[in-house]
C-alpha positions in Angstrom: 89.5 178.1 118.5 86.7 175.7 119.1 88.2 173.4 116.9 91.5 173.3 117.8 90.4 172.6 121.4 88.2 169.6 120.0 91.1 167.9 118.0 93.7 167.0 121.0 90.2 165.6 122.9 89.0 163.4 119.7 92.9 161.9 119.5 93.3 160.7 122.9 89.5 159.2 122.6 90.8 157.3 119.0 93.9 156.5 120.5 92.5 154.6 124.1 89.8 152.9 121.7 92.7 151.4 119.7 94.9 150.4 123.0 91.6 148.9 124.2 91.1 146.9 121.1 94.6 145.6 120.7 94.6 144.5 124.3 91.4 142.3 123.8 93.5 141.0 120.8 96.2 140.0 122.5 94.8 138.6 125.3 92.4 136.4 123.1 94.7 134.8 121.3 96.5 133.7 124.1 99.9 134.9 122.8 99.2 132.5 119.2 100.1 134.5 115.9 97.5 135.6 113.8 98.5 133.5 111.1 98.0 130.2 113.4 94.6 131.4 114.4 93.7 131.7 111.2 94.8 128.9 109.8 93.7 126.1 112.6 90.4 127.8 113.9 88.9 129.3 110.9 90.6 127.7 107.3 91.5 124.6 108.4 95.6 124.0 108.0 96.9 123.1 104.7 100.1 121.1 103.4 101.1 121.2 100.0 101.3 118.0 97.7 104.1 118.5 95.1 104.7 115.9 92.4 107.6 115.7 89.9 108.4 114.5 86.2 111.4 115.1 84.5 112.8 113.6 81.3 116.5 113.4 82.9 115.1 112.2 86.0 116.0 114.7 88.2 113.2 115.7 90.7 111.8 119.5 90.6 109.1 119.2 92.6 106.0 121.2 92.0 102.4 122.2 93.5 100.2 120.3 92.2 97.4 120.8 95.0 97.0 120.8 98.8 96.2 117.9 101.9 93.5 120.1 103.6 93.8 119.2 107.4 90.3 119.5 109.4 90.8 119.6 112.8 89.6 116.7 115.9 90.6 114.3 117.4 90.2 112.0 114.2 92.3 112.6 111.0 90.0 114.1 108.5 91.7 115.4 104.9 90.6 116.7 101.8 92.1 117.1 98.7 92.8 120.4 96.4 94.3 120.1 93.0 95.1 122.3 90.2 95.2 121.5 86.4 97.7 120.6 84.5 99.0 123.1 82.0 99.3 122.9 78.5 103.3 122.5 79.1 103.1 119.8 81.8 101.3 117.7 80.0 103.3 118.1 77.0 106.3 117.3 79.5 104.5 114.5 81.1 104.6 112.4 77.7 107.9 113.2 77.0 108.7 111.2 80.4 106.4 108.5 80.0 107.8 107.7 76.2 111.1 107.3 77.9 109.7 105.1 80.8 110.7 108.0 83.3 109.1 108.6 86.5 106.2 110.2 88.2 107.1 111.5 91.9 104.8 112.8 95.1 105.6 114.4 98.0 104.7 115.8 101.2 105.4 117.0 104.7 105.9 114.8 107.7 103.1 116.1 109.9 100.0 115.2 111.8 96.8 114.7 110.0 95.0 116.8 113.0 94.9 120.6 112.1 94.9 121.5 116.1 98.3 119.2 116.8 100.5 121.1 114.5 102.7 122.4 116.9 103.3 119.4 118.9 106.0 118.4 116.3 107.5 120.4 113.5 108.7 119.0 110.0 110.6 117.0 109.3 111.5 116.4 105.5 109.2 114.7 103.0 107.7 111.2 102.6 108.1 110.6 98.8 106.3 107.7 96.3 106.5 107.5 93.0 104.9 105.6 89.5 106.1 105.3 85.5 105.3 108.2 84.0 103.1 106.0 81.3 100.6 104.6 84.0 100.0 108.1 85.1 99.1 109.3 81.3 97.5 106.1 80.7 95.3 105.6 83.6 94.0 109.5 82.1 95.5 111.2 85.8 93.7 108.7 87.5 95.0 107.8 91.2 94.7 106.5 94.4 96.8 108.4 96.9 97.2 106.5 100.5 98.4 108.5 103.8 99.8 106.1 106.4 100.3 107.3 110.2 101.2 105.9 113.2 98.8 105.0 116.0 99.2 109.2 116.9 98.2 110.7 113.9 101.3 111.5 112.3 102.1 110.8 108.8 105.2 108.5 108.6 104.5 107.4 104.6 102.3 107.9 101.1 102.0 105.4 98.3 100.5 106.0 95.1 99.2 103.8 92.2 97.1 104.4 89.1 94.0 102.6 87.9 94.8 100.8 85.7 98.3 100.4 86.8 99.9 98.6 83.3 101.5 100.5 80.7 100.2 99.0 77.4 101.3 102.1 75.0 97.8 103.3 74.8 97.6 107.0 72.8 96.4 109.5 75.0 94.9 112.9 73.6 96.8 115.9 75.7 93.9 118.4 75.6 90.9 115.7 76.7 92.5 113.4 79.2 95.5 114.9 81.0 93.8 118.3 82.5 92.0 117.2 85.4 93.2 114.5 88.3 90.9 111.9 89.1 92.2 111.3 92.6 90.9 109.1 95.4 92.5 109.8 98.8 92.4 107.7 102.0 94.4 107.6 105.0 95.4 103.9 106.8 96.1 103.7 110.3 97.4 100.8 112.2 94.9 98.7 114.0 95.0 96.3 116.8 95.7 92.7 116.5 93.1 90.8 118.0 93.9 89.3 121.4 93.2 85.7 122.8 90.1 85.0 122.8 90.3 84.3 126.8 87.1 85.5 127.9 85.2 83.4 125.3 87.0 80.5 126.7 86.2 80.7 129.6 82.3 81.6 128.9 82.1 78.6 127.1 83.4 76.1 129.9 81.1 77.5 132.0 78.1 77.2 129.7 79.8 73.0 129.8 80.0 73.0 133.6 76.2 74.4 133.7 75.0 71.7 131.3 76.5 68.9 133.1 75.4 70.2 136.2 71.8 70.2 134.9 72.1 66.9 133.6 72.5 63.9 136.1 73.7 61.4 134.2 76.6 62.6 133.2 77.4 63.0 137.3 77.4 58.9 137.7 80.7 57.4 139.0 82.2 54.8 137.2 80.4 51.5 138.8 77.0 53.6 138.6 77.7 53.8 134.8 78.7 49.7 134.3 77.2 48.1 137.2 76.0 45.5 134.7 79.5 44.6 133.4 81.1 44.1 136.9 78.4 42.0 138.2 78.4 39.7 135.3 82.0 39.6 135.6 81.9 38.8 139.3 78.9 35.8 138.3 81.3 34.3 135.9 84.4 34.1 137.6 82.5 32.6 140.5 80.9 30.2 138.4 84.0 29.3 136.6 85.5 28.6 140.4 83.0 25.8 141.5 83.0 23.9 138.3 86.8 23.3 138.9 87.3 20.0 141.0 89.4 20.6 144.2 93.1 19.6 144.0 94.1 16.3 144.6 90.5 14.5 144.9 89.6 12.2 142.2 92.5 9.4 143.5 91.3 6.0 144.5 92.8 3.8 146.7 93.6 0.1 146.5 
């Protein structure tokens, strides 16, 4: 009889810690979904990168790792990849023996893990190299994210190192398992402005210098004196040595 009496007490005490708990949950996350929490505040967000290669050229795109978005205010990204298989590599020569293609992809979406839901996605930015500089650069790349002045990814270009194809044999088991990938993102900068400010600085440094220096204040007859008063001696000279008109006559 104890017991039973003891069992309808110990529910309701479960039951109002658990209403308790999920209310502090709710209210913490601020109405957000667990998965969003997750994701931005404690793992970072992650995008996929895909790639495809296909002997008849028609893309099936694939994982092949993920753009790992940190978050603040500037775009920070790291870069997850997984191996090739034994398959895919045996795939990926097939395409590059017929000069085929080597695709990327990924998402249109901002490089900042905390601004993911100011925009959602929109489609895929795609780039693409021959097949044959991907085996023969040994899965060597240089991925490049571009964005706009916000943050958000508006293109991706890829190229190998080295870049030729020069028909080089390339040993499936030793040099096609692993990428060798270097990532960097490019944002637009500023051009640089007239220089007005310099300018300006620098007539004033020439205003101060004259300023200091007299000579450079003397007017124009301060400067010549010299000149004009030989000038003036000369053309005075040159007046009395000419006789006056109409005096050397004689008369008869």
């Amino acid at each position: 009889v104890k017991m039973a009496r003891l069992l309808p007490f110990q529910i309701a005490v479960v039951s109002t810690v658990v209403f308790v708990l999920c209310s502090d949950f709710v209210y913490c996350n601020n109405g957000r979904r667990v998965g969003d929490v997750m994701d931005t505040e404690f793992s970072g967000f992650s995008v996929p990168l895909e790639h495809s290669f296909e002997v008849d050229d028609v893309a099936k795109f694939q994982v092949r790792g993920a753009l790992v978005l940190k978050a603040g205010r500037e775009p920070g990204v790291s870069l997850t990849q997984n191996q090739l298989s034994e398959e895919d590599r045996a795939k990926l020569k097939e395409v590059a023996a017929v000069d085929g293609l080597y695709r990327i992809r990924v998402p249109r979406v901002f490089l900042q893990a905390d601004r993911q839901t100011e925009r959602q996605m929109e489609g895929y930015l795609t780039a693409f190299v021959r097949a044959c500089a991907m085996v023969e650069s040994h899965l060597s790349d240089v991925i490049t994210l571009h964005s706009d002045v916000s943050g958000y990814l508006i293109g991706v270009s890829i190229v190998t190192l080295p870049g030729a194809c020069r028909g080089t044999e390339v040993e499936d088991e030793v040099d096609l398992e692993v990428f060798n990938t270097t990532l960097s993102i490019l944002a637009p900068v500023n051009a640089p402005g007239p220089e007005t400010a310099l300018f300006l600085e620098r007539m004033e440094q020439e205003t101060e210098k004259k300023g200091k220096n007299p000579q450079e204040q003397k007017s124009f007859f301060a400067k010549y004196w010299y000149l004009i008063l030989g000038g003036a001696i000369f053309l005075m000279v040159s007046n009395s040595a000419q006789p006056p008109a109409g005096g050397g006559r004689e008369q008869s």
